[in-house]
N, C-alpha and C positions, 0 to 999 in steps of 0.2 A: 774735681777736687778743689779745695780752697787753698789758694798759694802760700798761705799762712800756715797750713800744716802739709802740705804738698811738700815742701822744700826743704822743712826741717822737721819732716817729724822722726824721721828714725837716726838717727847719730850715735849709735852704738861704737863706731870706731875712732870719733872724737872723744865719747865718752871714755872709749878703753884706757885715753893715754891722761885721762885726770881734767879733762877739759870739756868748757861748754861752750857750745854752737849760739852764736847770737847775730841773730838777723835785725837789726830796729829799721830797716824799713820795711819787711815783713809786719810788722805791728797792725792787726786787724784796724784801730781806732786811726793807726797811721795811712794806711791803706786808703780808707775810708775819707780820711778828710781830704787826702791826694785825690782821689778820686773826685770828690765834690767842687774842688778849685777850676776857675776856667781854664780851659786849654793853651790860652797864648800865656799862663805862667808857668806851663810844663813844655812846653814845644815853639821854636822859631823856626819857621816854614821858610825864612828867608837865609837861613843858613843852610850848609848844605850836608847831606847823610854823613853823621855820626858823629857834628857837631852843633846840632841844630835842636839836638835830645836833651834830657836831663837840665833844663834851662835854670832850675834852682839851682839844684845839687850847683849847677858852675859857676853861678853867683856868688851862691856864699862860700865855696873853695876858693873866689876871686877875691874876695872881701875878707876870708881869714889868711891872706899872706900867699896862696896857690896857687900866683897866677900862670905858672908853668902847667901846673894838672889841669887848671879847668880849660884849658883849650884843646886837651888831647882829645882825638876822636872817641870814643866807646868801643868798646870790644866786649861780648861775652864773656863769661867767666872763662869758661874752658880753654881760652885764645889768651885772655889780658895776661896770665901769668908767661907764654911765651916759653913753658916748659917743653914743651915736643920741639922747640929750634935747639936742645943742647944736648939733640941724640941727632945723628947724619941717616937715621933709618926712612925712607919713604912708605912710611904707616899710615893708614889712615884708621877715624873712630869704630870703625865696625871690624876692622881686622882681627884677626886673634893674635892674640900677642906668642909668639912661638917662641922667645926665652921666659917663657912663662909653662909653655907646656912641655918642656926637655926636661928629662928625669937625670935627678943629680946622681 
């Protein structure tokens, strides 16, 4: 599937609450030009995992005033937010959630 519609194509429960999903680096034309730039503008192989990535993105967060953000490592989406540290439960992603299935 094309990650440009892979990722957002259904948002129904963004939609439900008045609101739209926007991706602009999903941007097929954005994609695309990323894609055709050399490699050493996207990646520093002399840094080391998880700061060596995104080598734009950390420039120009360094050059608009970020210099605290563009140094932080990378994290996945599911992880950067840090929401599963403000429940004490040892869950993991494929578990069933069982305060989910207890009948009120």
């Amino acid at each position: 599937a094309v990650v440009s519609t892979q990722s957002t194509g259904d948002n129904r429960v963004v939609g439900d609450h008045g609101r739209d999903s926007v991706a602009p680096f999903l941007d097929r034309d954005f994609v695309n030009f990323v894609n055709a730039l050399p490699i050493q503008y996207k990646v520093d192989f002399t840094q080391e995992r998880g700061l060596g990535e995104k080598v734009i993105l950390r420039r120009v967060a360094a050059a608009a005033g970020l210099t605290s953000s563009s140094v932080l490592p990378k994290r996945a989406i599911q992880f950067g937010s840090r929401i599963a540290k403000l429940e004490s439960k040892k869950e993991k992603g494929g578990d069933k959630c069982t305060r989910l299935l207890k009948s009120n």
